[in-house]
C-alpha positions in Angstrom: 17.1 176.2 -12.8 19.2 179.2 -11.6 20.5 179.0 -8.5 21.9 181.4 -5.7 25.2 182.0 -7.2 24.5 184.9 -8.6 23.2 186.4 -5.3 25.6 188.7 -5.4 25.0 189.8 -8.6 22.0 190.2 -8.1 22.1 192.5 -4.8 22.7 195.4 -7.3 22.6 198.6 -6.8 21.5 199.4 -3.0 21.6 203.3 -1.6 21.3 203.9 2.2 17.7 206.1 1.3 17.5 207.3 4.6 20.5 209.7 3.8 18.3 211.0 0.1 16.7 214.2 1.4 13.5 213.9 -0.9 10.5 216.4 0.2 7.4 214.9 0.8 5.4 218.0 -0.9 8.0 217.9 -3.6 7.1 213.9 -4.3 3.2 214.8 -4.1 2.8 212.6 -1.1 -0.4 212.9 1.1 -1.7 212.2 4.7 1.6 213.0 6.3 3.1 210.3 4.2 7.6 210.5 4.0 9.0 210.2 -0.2 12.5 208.7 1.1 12.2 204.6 0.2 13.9 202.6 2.5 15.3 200.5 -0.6 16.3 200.8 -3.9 17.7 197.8 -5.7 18.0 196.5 -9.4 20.7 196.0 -12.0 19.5 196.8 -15.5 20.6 193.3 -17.2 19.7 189.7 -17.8 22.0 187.9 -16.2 20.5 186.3 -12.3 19.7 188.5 -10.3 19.2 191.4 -12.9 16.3 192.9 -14.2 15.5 194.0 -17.2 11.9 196.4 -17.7 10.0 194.0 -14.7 6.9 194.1 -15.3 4.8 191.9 -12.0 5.6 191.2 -8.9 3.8 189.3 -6.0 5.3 188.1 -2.0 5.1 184.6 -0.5 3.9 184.2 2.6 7.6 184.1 3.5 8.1 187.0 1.7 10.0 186.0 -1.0 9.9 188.3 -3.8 8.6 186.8 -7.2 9.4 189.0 -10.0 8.5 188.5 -13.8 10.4 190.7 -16.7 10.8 191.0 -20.5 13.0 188.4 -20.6 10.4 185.5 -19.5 11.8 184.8 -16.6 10.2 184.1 -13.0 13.2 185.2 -10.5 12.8 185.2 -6.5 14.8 187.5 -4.2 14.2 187.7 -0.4 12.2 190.8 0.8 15.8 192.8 0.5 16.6 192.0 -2.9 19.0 189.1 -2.7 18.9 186.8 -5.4 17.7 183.2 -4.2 16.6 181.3 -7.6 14.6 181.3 -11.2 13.1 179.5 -14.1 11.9 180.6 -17.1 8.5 180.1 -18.8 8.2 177.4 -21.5 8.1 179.6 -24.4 9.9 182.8 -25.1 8.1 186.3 -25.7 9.0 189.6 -26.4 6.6 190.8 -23.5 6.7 188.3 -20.8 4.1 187.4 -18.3 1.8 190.0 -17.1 0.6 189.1 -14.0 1.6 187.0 -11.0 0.0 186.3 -8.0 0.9 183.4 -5.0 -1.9 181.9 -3.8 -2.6 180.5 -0.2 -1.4 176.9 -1.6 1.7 178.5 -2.0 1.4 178.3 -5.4 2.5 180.7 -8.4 -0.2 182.0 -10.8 1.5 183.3 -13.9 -0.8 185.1 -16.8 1.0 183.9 -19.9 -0.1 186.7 -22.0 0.8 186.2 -25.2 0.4 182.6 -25.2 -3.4 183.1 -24.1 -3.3 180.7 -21.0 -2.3 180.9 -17.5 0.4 179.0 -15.6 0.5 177.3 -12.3 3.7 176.2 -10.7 4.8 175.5 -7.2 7.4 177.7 -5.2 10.8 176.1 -6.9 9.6 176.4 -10.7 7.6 173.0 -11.5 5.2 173.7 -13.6 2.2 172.0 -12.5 -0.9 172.6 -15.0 -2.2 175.5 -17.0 -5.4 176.8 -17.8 -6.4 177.4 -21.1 -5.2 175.5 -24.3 -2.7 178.3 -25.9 -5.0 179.5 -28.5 -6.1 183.0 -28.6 -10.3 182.9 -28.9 -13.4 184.7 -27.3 -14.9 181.4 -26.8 -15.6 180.6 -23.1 -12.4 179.2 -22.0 -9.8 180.9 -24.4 -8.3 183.7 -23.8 -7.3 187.1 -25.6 -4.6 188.4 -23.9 -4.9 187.2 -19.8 -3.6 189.8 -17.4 -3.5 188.5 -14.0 -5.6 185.8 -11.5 -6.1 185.5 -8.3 -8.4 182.2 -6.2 -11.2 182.4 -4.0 -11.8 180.6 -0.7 -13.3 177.8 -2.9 -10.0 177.6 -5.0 -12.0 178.5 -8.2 -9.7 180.7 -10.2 -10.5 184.0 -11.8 -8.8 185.5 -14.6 -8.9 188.5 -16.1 -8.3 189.6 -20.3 -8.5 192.2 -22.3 -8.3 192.5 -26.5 -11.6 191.4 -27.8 -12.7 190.3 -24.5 -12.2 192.7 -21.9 -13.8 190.0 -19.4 -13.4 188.1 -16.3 -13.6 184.2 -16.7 -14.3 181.8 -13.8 -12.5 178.3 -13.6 -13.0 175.6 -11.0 -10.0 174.6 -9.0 -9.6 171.8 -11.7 -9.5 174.7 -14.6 -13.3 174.0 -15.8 -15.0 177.1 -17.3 -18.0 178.4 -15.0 -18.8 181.6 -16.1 -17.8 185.1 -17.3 -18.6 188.7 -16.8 -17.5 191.9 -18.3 -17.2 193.2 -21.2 -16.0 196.2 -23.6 -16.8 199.2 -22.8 -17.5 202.2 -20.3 -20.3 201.3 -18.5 -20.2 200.5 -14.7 -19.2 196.4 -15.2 -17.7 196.6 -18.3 -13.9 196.9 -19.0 -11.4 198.4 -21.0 -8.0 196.5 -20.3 -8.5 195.1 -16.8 -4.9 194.7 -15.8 -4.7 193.8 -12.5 -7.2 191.4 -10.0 -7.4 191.5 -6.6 -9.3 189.3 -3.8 -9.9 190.4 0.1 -11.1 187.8 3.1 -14.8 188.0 1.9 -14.2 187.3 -1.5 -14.6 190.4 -3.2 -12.9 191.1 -6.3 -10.9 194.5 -7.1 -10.3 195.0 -10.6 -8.1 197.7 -11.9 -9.9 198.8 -14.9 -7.3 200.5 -16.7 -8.3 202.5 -19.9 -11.3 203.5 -17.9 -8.8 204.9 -14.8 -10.8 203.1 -12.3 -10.8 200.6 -9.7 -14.2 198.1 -9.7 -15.4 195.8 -7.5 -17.2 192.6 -7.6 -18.4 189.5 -6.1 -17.7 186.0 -7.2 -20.7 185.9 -9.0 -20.0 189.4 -10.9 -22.1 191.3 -9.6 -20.6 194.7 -9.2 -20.4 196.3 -5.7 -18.3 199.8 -6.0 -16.6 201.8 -8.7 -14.3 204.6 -8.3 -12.0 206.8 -10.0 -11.6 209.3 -12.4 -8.4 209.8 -14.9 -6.3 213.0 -13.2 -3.1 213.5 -11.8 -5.2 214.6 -7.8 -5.6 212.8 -5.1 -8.2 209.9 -5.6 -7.9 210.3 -9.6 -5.7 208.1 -11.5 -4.2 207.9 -14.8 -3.7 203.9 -15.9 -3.6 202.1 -12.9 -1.8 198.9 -13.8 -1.7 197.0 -10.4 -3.3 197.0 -7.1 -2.7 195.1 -4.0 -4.6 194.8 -0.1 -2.1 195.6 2.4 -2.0 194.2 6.0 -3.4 197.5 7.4 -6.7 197.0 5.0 -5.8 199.3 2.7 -5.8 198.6 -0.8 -2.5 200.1 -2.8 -2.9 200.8 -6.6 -0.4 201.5 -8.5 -0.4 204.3 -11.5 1.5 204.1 -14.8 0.6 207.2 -16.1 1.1 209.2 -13.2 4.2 207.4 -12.0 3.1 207.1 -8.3 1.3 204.7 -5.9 -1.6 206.1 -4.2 -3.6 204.3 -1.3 -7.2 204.3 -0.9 -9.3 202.7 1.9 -12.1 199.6 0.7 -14.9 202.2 0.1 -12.6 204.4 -2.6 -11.4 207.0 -0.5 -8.5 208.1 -1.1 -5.7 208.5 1.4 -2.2 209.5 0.0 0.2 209.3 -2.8 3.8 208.4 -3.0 6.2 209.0 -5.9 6.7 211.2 -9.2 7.7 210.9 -12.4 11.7 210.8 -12.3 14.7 208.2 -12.0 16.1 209.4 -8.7 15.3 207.6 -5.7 11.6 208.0 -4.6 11.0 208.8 -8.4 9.6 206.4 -11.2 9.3 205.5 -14.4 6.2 204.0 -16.0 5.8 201.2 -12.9 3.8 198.7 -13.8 3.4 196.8 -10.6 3.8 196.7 -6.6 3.6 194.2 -3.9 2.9 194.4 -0.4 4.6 192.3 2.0 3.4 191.1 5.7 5.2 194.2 7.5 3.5 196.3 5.3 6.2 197.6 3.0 5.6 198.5 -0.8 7.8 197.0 -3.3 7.1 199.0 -6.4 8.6 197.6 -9.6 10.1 200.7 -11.5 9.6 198.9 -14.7 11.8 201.7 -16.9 14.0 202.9 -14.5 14.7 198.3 -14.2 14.7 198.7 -10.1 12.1 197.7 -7.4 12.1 200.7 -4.5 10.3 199.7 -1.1 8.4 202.5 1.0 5.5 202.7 3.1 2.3 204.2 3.3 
């Protein structure tokens, strides 16, 4: 296990953001929304504390920042960046983990893409089971390539794939296979890469439904309840939205890897701002794949290219 002594380290590179005089117009922001982050952190490395191309991201209820990167490693900073600890996954990929969520156990979830299972592990690294056996299949069970899971108030775990599958699988809190839904395609229900899962107080199910530039929504038995978006660079269109989170306010937060920005959109779909550009400078990014929300409301984004998280609000 790493521990905190590269804290430092792992500070990085911090600017005082409230001194960057970005224009909103100039960052396409809506709804009256400011571009300046209040944070920008990240040193492009692999030593503790350093990032290199993160990829997911999800808070603790303490706000504790899980992060996942190329390198396979789970790290945890504090909500301002500070390096606290990290493990690494059992086996080694070029691509690392995918998606992470921490459940109300306290709990990480970790889709272990390329190795076609997920991971559960408490808060200091233990691994504690997986699901899935390791073997790519369509079978019910395996897995193509799993991008993210989230629980429901039962504890039944859902997972979402994509590859030959493009499906949602349903476990039991013990990691039985219940059911499935999904499928390739365009049609309202089916998927092409789902990337990202979320779950709100009543159990519904947001899927960011990436090739098809969409957000869907379900319930736990898949039957599908909304659908919105359209691939664009306006507001409420999207271009490869690769993560989405629900945000204390209600909102739910998606953010866009072709368009380089977060945009937020109410439960229903409607859209209600966006925040960033494509760029490197502060309030810019790069290809992000991911963004967390912690319990103050602040945005983490993960900057995936430009290897820094920035933190705003919406």
């Amino acid at each position: 296990m790493e521990r905190a002594a590269g804290a430092k380290r792992g500070r990085g590179l911090r600017l005082a953001c409230a001194a960057v005089a970005l224009a909103c117009a100039a960052a396409g922001c809506g709804g009256g929304e400011t571009s300046t982050p209040d944070l920008v952190w990240g040193v492009h490395g692999t030593k503790p504390g350093w990032l290199h191309k993160p990829r997911v991201a999800a808070f603790d209820a303490e706000d504790h920042l899980y992060l996942a990167d190329l390198t396979d490693r789970i790290q945890v900073f504090d909500r301002d960046g500070n390096y606290l600890r990290g493990w690494r996954t059992p086996d080694l990929n070029v691509d690392g983990p995918s998606g992470l969520t921490v459940d109300r156990h306290g709990r990480l979830l970790v889709a272990d893409t390329h190795f076609y299972r997920v991971l559960v592990y408490d808060a200091q690294g233990e691994l504690l089971f997986q699901i899935g056996d390791g073997v790519q299949g369509t079978t019910p069970g395996r897995f193509g390539y799993p991008t993210d899971v989230v629980i429901d108030k039962a504890g039944n775990f859902y997972i979402s794939e994509y590859g030959e599958n493009d499906r949602i699988q349903v476990f039991s809190p013990e990691g039985k296979w219940l059911r499935q839904w999904g499928g390739h395609g365009y049609e309202p229900g089916e998927f092409l890469r789902p990337r990202a899962l979320a779950i709100d107080e009543d159990d519904r199910i947001y899927v960011a439904d990436s090739c098809n530039h969409r957000i869907q929504v379900f319930d736990v038995e898949g039957k599908l309840l909304k659908a919105w978006g359209t691939r664009g660079e306006g507001l409420g269109q999207m271009s490869y939205p690769y993560d989405l989170s629900l945000a204390p306010d209600g909102a739910l937060i998606v953010c866009e890897y072709g368009n380089s920005r977060v945009q937020k959109f109410t439960r229903d779909g409607r859209a209600l701002a966006t925040w960033g550009r494509p760029g490197r400078g502060p309030g810019e990014l790069y290809n992000p794949w991911a963004l967390a929300v912690d319990s103050r409301g602040g945005v983490s984004v993960i900057d995936s290219n430009n290897h820094r998280v920035q933190r705003f609000r919406m």
